[in-house]
C-alpha positions as CSV (number, residue, x, y, z in Angstrom):
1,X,16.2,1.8,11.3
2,X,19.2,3.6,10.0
3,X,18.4,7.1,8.4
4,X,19.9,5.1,4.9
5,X,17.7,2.4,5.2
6,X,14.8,5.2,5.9
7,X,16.0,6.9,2.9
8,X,16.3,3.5,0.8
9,X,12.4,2.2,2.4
10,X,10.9,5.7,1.1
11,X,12.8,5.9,-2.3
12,X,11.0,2.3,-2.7
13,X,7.8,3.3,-1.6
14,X,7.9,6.4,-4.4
15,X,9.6,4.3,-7.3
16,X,6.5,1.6,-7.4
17,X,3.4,2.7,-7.9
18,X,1.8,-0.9,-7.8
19,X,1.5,-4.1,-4.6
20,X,0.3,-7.0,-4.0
21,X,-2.9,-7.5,-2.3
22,X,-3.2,-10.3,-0.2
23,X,-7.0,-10.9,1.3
24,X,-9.2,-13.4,2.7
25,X,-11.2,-15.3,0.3
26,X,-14.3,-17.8,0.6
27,X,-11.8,-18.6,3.8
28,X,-8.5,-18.9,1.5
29,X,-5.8,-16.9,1.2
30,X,-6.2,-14.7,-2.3
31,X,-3.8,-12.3,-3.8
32,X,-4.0,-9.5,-6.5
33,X,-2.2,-6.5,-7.6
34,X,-3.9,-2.8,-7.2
35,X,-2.2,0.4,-7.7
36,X,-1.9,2.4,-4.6
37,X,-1.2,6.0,-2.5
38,X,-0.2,7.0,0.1
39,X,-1.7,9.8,2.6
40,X,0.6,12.3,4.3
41,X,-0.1,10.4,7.4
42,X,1.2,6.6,6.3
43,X,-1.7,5.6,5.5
44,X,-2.2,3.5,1.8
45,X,-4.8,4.6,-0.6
46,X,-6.7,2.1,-2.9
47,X,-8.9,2.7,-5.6
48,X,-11.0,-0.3,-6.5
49,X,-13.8,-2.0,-8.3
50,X,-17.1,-3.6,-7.1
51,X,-16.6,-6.2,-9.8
52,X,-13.4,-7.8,-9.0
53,X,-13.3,-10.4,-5.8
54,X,-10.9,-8.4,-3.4
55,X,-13.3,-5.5,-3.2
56,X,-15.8,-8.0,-2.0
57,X,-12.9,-9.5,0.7
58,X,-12.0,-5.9,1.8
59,X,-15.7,-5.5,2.6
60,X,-16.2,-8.7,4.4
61,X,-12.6,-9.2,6.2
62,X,-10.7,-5.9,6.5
63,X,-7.6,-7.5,7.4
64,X,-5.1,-7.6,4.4
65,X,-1.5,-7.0,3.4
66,X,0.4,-5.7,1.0
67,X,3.6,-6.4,-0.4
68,X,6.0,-3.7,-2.7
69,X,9.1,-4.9,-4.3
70,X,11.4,-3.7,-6.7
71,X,11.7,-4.6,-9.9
72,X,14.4,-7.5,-10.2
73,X,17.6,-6.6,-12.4
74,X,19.6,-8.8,-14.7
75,X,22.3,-10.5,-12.8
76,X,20.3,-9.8,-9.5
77,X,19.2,-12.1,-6.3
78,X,15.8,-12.2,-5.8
79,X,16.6,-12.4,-2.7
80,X,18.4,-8.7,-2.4
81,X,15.6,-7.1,-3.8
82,X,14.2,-3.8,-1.3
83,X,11.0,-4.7,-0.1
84,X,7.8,-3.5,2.3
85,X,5.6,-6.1,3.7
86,X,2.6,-4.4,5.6
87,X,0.2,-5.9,7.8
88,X,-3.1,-3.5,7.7
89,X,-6.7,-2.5,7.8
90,X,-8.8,-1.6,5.1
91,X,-11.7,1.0,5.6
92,X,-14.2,2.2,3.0
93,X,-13.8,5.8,2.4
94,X,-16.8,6.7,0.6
95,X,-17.5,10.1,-0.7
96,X,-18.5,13.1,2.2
97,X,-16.6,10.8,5.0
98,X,-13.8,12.0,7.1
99,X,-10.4,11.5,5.2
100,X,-12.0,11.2,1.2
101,X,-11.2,14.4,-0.4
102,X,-7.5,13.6,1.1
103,X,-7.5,9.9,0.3
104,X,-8.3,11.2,-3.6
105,X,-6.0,14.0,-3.7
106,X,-3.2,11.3,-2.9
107,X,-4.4,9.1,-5.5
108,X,-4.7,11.3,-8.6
109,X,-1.6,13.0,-7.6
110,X,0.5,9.8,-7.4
111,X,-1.9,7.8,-10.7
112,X,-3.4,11.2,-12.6
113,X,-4.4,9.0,-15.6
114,X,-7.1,7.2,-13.0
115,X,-9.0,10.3,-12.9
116,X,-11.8,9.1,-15.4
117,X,-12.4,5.9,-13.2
118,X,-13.8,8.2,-10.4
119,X,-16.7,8.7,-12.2
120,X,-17.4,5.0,-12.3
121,X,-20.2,3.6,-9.9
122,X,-18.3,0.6,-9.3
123,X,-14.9,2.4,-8.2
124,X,-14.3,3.4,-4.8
125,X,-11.7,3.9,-2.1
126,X,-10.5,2.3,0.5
127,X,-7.8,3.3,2.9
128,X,-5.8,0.8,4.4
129,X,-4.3,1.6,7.9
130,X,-0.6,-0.1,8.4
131,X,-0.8,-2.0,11.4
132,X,2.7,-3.1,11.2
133,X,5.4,-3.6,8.4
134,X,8.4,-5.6,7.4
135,X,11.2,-3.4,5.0
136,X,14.1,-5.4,3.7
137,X,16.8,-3.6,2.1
138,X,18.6,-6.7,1.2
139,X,20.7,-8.8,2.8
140,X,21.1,-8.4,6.4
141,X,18.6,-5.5,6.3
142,X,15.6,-6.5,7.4
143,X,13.6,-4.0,9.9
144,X,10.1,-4.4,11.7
145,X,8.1,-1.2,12.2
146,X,5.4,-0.2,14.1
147,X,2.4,2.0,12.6
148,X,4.0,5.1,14.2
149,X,7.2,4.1,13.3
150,X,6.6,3.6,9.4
151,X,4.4,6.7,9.4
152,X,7.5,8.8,10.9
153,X,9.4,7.1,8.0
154,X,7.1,8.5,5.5
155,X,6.8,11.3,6.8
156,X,10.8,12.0,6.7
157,X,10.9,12.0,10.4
158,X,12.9,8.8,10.9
């Protein structure tokens, strides 16, 4: 990965606040969109309900991807649009475990205006370990990364 395409991969990951959420369902493929963070480490932060279905699919197959895109402009190809496809693992991070007070701290800083919903019973956090990801910068920039590799990307090392 060139350092531009580094550059262009993290000014994507700041500019869009929300993904896709791709999980397993009653044995189908189901996708929905959830806000997210990130940890200093490269690790994604979600902040979810009890009541809606993926919760349920995190906790019963913690295998999922996400997928970030930019937002299309007039005249635009789809096609060229930047993009992040991640293939991860989602943990619960309850309250007292290693890693919550960090997971949180990432979320209200990047989506303040959630604050209110920690202090619903429903809500918790999950934190969703990149196993591998996919960044297109359009055309004829697509890149594979490893966990470590994305991570050093995050954290301005590549």
């Amino acid at each position: 990965m060139t350092a531009e395409q580094a550059e262009a991969l993290r000014q994507l990951l700041a500019s869009q606040p929300v993904a896709a959420l791709a999980t397993l369902h009653d044995g189908e493929p189901a996708v929905s969109m959830v806000p997210w963070a990130l940890r200093a480490d490269g690790c994604f932060v979600i902040h979810v309900s009890a009541l809606a279905s993926h919760t349920a699919d995190l906790r019963a197959h913690p295998e999922v991807a996400l997928l970030i895109t930019a937002p299309l402009a007039a005249g635009e190809s789809p096609l060229a649009l930047p993009r992040l496809s991640v293939r991860g693992r989602a943990e619960p991070c309850a309250a007292g475990s290693p890693g919550h007070d960090d997971a949180r701290a990432a979320y209200l800083a990047r989506l303040p205006e959630s604050a209110e919903l920690f202090s619903f019973g429903d809500f918790s956090l999950f934190a969703i370990s990149v196993l591998s990801a996919r960044f297109v910068g359009g055309f004829a920039q697509a890149r594979s990364l490893t966990a470590a590799g994305f991570a050093d990307v995050v954290a301005g090392r590549a």
